[in-house]
N, C-alpha and C positions, 0 to 999 in steps of 0.2 A: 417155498417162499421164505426169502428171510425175514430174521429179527426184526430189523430195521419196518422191513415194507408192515412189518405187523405191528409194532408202533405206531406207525403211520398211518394206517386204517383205524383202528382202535384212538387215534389222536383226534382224527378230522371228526368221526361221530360221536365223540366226548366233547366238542368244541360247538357243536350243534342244542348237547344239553346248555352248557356255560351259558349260548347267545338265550336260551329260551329262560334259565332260571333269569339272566338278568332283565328278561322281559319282565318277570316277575317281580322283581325288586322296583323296575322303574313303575309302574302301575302304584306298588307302597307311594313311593315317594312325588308321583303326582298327587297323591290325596292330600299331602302334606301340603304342597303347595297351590294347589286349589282350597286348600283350610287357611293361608294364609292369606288369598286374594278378598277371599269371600272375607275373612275378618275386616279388612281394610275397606272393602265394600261398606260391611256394617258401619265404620265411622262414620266414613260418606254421606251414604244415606239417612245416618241419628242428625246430620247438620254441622257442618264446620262454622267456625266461627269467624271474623273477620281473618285474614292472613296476621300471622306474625304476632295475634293478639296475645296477650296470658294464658286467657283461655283455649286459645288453637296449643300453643304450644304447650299444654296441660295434656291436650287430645292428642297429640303426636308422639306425646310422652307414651299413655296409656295402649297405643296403638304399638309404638314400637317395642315394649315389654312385651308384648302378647303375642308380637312377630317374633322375637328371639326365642321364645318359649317354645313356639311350634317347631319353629325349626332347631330347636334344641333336642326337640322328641325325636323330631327326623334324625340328626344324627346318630341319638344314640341308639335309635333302632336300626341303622343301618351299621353301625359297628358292633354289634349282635352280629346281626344277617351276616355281614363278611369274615365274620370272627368262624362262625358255625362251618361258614364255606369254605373257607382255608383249610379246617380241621380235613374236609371232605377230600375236596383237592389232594391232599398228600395222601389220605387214604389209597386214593384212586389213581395215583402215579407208583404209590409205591407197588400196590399190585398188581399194574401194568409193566412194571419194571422186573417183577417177580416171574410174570411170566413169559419172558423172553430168555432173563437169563439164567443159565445152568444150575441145576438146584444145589452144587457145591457153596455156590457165593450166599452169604448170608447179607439180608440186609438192614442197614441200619433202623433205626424210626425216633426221632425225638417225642419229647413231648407234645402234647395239645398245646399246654401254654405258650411253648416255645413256638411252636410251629404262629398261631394266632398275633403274638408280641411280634415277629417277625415277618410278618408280613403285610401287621396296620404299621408298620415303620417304614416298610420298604420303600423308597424312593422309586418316584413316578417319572419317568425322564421323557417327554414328548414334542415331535416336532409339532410347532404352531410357527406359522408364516415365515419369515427368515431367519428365525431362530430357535429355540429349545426352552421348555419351561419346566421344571421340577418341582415336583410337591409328595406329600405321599398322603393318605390315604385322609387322615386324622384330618390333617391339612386343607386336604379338598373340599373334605364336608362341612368343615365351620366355616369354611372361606365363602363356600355358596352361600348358606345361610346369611351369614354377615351381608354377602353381596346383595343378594333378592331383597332381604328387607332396605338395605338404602335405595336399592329402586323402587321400593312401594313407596316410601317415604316420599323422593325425590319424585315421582311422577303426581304425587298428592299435592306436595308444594307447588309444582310447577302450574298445574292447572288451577288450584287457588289462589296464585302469584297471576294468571291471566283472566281472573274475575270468572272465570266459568264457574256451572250451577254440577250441582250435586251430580245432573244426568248422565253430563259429558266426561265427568272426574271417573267414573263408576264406567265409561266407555274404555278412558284409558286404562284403567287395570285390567278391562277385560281383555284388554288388545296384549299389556305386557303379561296376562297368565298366562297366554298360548305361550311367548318367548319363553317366559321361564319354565312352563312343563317340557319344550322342546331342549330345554338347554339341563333341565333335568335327567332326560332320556339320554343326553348323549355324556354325561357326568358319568350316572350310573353304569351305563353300557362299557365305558368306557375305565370304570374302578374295576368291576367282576372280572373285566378280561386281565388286568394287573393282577389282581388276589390269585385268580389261576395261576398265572407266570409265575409268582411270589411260591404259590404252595410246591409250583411244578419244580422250580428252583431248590428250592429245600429241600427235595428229594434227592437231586442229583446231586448237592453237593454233600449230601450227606455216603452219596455212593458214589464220589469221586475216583474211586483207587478202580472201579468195574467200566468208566467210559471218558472217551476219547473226546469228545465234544457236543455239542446238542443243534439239530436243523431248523429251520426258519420253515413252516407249512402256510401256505397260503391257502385263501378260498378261492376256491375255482369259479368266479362267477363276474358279469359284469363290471361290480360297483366295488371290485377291490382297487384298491391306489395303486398309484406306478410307483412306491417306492417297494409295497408289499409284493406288487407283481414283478420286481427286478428282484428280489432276494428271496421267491422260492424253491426248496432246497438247497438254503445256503448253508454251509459246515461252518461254527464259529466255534469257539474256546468256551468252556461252558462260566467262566467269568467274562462273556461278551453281554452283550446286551439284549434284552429281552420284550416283547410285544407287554403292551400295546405301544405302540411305534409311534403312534397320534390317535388323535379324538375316534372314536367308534372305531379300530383298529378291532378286524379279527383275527390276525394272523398267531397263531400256536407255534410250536414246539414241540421236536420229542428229544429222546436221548439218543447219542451214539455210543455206543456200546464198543468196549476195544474187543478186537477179534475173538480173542479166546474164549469170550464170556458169550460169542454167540448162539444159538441154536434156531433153527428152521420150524414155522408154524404154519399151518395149513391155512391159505385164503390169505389175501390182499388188495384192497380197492380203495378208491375216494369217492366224494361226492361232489359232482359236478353241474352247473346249471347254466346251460348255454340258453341260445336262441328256441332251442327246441326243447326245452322243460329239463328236468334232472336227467341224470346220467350216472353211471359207475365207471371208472378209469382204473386203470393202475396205478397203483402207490407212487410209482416208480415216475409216473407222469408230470412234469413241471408244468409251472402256468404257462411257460413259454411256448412247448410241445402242445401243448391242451390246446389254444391260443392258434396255434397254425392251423390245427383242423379245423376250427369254426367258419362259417360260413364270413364270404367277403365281408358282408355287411356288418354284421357283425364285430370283424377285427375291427374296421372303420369307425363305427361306433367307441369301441374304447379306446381307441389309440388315438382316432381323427385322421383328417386324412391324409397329411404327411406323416405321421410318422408311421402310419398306417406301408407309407410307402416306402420307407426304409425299413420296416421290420420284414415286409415281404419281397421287395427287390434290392434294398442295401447290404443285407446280410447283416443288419444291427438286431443282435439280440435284447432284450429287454432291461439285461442290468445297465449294457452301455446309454440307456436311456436318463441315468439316473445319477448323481453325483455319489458315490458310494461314500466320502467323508459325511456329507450332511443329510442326504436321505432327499435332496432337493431336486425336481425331473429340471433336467437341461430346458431351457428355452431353446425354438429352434434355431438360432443367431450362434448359441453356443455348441448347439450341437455339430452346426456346418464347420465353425472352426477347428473342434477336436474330429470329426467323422467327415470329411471334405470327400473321399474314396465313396462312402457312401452316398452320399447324394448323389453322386455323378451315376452311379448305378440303379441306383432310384429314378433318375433323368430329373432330378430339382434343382440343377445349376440353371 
């Protein structure tokens, strides 16, 4: 078995811990935000005061200092937590990378510091609806913070702006804490997979002179995207760009190794979760291949059922499903116009 395919095995069940520790992380940080709802509760129910009075505007004072503080705790405790993870990260790529390649090549390792500074800076670059949003890490979590508390704020005014009683105000927050612990979960989930990229990045560039490029690993499962399931095992430049691709984005990465630096490790597989529970695959196995053997219903299910029908009778493989500049799935209007051959062999004319 080669190098490669033992990166690749060793990437996917390292990418299993990442989604699990960031289980972990989002749990921290709903407490935060369940500590901020329930504060906002408490003003509620002590009694607001007329809308707009002095004194309301005293209590939204006091309310909203107490909101920035919480979530000030949160950030800073999660810039710990990903500071600590980064360090881990490059740990664990570099002696993944160690064990593949030839024990002539020596390899580099920066600092903790560097590694940590270098990766709460790294720019987040992710597709959202028709276009791309950037922030990096620092970014993200005051931004939420700031964000959440103007919606506590904002949902308090609005129900004491429509005369509602204490009961129905202390309804609405309870309705926007579910929002915010979901939008929470997909924050967190969605920084941890960056911090990996970040630390995994660091490695590689640090062992640029030993490989040739780095692969795009997707998750074999249902609920992966069709831009993630168009670009598994894709070869890019290792200054290409890096997962998470978009919000709750699992897809990984390993290293390509230039030839000479190869050598051959025993054992190679994936993990896969179709219709029929997990499974082991070949490293070697793209979503596209994985994706064919699945049962009909199944492809139908994630594809739908046109495209379901050019993937099995057009002969459209899954990249061409997918605008490769923007990461956007073709509508099917634009796919008849680029893929016209295909429909007709699909019989969707």
């Amino acid at each position: 078995m080669s190098a490669d395919g033992h990166l690749t095995d060793s990437a996917v069940r390292h990418q299993v811990y990442v989604q699990r520790f960031g289980s972990g992380l989002t749990t921290k940080a709903v407490k935060f935000v369940r500590r901020a709802i329930n504060r906002a509760k408490k003003t509620v129910q002590g009694g607001l005061s007329q809308y707009q009075s002095a004194r309301y505007q005293r209590q939204i004072e006091t309310l909203s200092n107490d909101l920035r503080a919480i979530y000030g705790d949160m950030a800073e405790r999660q810039r710990i937590d990903y500071g600590v993870f980064a360090q881990y990260e490059f740990t664990f790529n570099t002696k993944l990378l160690g064990q593949v390649v030839k024990a002539s090549v020596k390899l580099a390792e920066p600092s903790v510091e560097m590694i940590a500074a270098a990766v709460l800076s790294d720019p987040l670059d992710l597709l959202v609806g028709k276009g791309r949003q950037s922030i990096n890490i620092a970014g993200a979590i005051a931004q939420f913070g700031t964000k959440k508390t103007a919606d506590i704020i904002s949902e308090i005014g609005l129900g004491a702006a429509m005369g509602e009683d204490s009961r129905q105000i202390v309804a609405r927050l309870t309705s926007l804490g579910v929002s915010h612990e979901e939008q929470a979960s997909s924050l967190v989930s969605t920084l941890t997979n960056h911090v990996s990229a970040s630390a995994r990045n660091k490695t590689f560039s640090e062992n640029d002179d030993i490989l040739e490029g780095k692969q795009d690993i997707a998750t074999l499962d249902g609920r992966t995207t069709a831009f993630c399931r168009s670009i598994d095992h894709r070869i890019i430049p290792l200054d290409g760009p890096s997962p998470p691709y978009h919000w709750r984005c699992r897809t990984t990465q390993v290293p390509v190794l230039k030839a000479e630096y190869r050598r051959e490790i025993p054992g190679s597989v994936r993990p896969a979760v179709g219709p029929d529970g997990a499974q082991q695959v070949s490293s070697k196995t793209t979503y596209g291949d994985w994706l064919a053997r699945q049962p009909v219903s199944f492809q139908r299910e994630v594809l739908g059922e046109k495209r379901y029908q050019l993937f099995s009778k057009g002969d459209l493989t899954l990249d061409r499903f997918v605008d490769g500049e923007t990461g956007k799935q073709y509508t099917l209007g634009q796919l008849k116009e680029l893929e016209p051959h295909a429909f007709e062999l699909a019989g969707l004319n």
